[in-house]
C-alpha positions in Angstrom: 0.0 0.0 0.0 2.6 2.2 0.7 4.5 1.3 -1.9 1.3 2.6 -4.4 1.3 5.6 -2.1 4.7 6.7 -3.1 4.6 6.0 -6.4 1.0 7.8 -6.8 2.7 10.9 -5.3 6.0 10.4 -7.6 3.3 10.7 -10.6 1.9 13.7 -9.6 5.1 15.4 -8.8 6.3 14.3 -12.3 3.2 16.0 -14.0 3.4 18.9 -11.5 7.0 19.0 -13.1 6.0 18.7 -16.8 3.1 21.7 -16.5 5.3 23.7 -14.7 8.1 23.3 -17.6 5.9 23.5 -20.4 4.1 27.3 -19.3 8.1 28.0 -18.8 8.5 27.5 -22.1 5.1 29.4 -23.5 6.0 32.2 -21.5 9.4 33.0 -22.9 9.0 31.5 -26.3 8.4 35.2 -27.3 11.3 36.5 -25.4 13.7 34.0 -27.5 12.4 35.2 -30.4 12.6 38.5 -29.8 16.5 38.1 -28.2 17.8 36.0 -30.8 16.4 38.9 -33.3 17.9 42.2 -31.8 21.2 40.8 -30.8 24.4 39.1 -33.0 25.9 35.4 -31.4 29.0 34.8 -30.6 31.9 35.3 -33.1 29.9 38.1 -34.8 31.3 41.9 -34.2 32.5 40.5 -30.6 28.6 40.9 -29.5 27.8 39.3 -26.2 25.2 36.3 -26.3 21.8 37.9 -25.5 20.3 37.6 -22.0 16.5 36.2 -21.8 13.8 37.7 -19.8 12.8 34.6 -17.7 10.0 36.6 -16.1 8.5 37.7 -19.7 4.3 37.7 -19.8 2.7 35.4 -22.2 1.1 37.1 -25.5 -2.4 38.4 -24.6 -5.4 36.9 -26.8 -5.0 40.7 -29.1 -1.3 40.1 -29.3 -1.7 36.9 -31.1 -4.3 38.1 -33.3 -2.1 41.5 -34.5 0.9 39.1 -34.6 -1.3 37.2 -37.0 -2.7 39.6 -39.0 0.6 41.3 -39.6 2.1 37.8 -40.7 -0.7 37.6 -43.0 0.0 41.2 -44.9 3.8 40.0 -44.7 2.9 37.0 -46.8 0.5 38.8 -49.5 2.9 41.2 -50.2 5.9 38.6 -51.1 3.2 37.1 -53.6 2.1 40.2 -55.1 3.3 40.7 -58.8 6.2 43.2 -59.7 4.1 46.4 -60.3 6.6 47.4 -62.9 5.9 43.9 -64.1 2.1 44.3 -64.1 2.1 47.8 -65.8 3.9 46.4 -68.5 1.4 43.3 -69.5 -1.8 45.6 -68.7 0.3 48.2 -71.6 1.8 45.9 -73.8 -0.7 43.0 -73.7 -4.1 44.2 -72.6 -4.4 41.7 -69.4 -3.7 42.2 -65.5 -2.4 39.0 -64.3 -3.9 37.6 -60.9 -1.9 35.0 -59.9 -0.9 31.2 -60.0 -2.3 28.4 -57.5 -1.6 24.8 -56.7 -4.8 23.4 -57.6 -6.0 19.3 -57.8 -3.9 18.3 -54.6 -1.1 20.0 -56.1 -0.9 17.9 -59.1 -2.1 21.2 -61.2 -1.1 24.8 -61.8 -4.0 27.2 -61.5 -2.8 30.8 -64.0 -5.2 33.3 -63.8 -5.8 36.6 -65.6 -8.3 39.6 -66.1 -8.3 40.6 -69.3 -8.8 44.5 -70.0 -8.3 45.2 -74.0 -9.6 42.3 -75.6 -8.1 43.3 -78.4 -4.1 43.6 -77.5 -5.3 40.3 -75.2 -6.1 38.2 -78.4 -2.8 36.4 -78.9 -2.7 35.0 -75.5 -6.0 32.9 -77.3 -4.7 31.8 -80.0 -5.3 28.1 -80.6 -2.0 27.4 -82.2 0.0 28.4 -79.4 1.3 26.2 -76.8 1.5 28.0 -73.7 3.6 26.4 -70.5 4.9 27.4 -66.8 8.7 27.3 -66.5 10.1 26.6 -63.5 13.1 29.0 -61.8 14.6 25.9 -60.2 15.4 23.7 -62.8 14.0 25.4 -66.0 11.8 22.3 -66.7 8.5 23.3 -69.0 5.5 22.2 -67.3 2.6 22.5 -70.4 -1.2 22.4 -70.7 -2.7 19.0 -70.6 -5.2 18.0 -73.3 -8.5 15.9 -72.4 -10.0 13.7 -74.9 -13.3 15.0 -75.0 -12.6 18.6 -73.5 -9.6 19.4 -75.5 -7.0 21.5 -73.9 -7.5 23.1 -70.8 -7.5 26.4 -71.9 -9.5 29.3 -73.2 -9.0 30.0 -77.1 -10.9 32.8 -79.3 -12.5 30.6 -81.9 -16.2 31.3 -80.6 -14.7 35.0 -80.7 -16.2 35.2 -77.6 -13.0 37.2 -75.7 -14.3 40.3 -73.8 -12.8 42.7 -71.7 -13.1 43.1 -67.3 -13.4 39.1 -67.5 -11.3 36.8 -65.8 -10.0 33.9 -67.4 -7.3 30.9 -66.5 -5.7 28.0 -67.5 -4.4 24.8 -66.1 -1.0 23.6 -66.4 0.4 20.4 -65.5 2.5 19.7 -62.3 3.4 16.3 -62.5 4.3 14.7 -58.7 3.6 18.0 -57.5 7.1 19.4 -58.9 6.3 22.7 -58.2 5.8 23.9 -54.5 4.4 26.8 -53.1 6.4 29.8 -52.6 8.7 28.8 -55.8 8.9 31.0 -58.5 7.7 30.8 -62.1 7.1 32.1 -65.3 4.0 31.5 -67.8 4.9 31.5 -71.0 2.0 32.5 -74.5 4.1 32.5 -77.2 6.0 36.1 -76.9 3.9 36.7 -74.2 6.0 36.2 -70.5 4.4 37.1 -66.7 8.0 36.5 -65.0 8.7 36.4 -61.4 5.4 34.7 -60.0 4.9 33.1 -56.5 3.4 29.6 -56.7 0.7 30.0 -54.1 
């Protein structure tokens, strides 16, 4: 009996332990982060290690959510076109590109784009072109697949049917889920190139 006793109270002072540890941890999560940001290691311009704030306040319920929320406008601006880049194709080519998405459990490239002078947009429909993502990394062409009874999946202009402040796409290939999010790519329409685009 005793023997349970002891070993009942071991438990507990185990778990006690393990709690204890883990809010430890929680608590000064932020104040590693924060440290091992704002000051240089060893070796580097002779800069003392940084010293941790073991008495640091978890992040409130508003802190995580403006932590979150500033995360998220960090992320849309890396995947935001070059506006240089968009001028250009809106000028030169009539269209405002959107953006590219994994699609089909990543086995497929989702290019999307909003056409806004149908008529300086017409190439990029042209039937007899074969348009295709490259990749940055490896400079492998990923193309448009073809169905049997659908035909390519892409829009062409022989219903004439192209209008302007419409958005149309096309689906390219990603075989084994090459390409992963956050690479870089390029579509390719025939002289038509929209460089520089995050994979999202």
């Amino acid at each position: 009996m005793c023997a349970r006793r002891a070993i009942g109270n071991t438990s507990r002072v185990v778990a006690a332990m393990v709690v204890s540890l883990t809010m430890a941890f929680v608590q000064n999560g932020r104040a590693l982060a924060d440290a091992a940001a704002s000051h240089e290691g060893p070796g580097q311009g002779g800069a003392a290690p940084a010293t941790v704030d073991t008495k640091a306040a978890p992040m409130t319920p508003d802190q995580v959510r403006a932590a979150i929320a500033e995360a998220e406008q960090q992320r849309l601006a890396q995947i935001q076109p070059d506006p240089e880049l968009v001028e250009a194709l809106r000028e030169q080519w009539g269209v405002e590109v959107i953006g590219i998405n994994l699609t089909s459990a990543g086995y497929m490239l989702d290019f999307r784009f909003r056409v806004v002078d149908a008529e300086k947009a017409l190439p990029l429909f042209d039937h007899r072109i074969k348009p295709y993502v490259l990749t940055d990394r490896a400079h492998i062409k990923l193309p448009v697949p073809t169905a049997a009874k659908v035909g390519a999946f892409r829009p062409t202009n022989r219903g004439k049917n192209i209008k302007a402040d419409k958005t149309y796409y096309m689906v390219f290939a990603n075989p084994d889920s090459y390409v992963k999010p956050g690479e870089k790519v390029s579509v390719v329409i025939g002289d038509f190139r929209a460089e520089n685009l995050t994979v999202r």
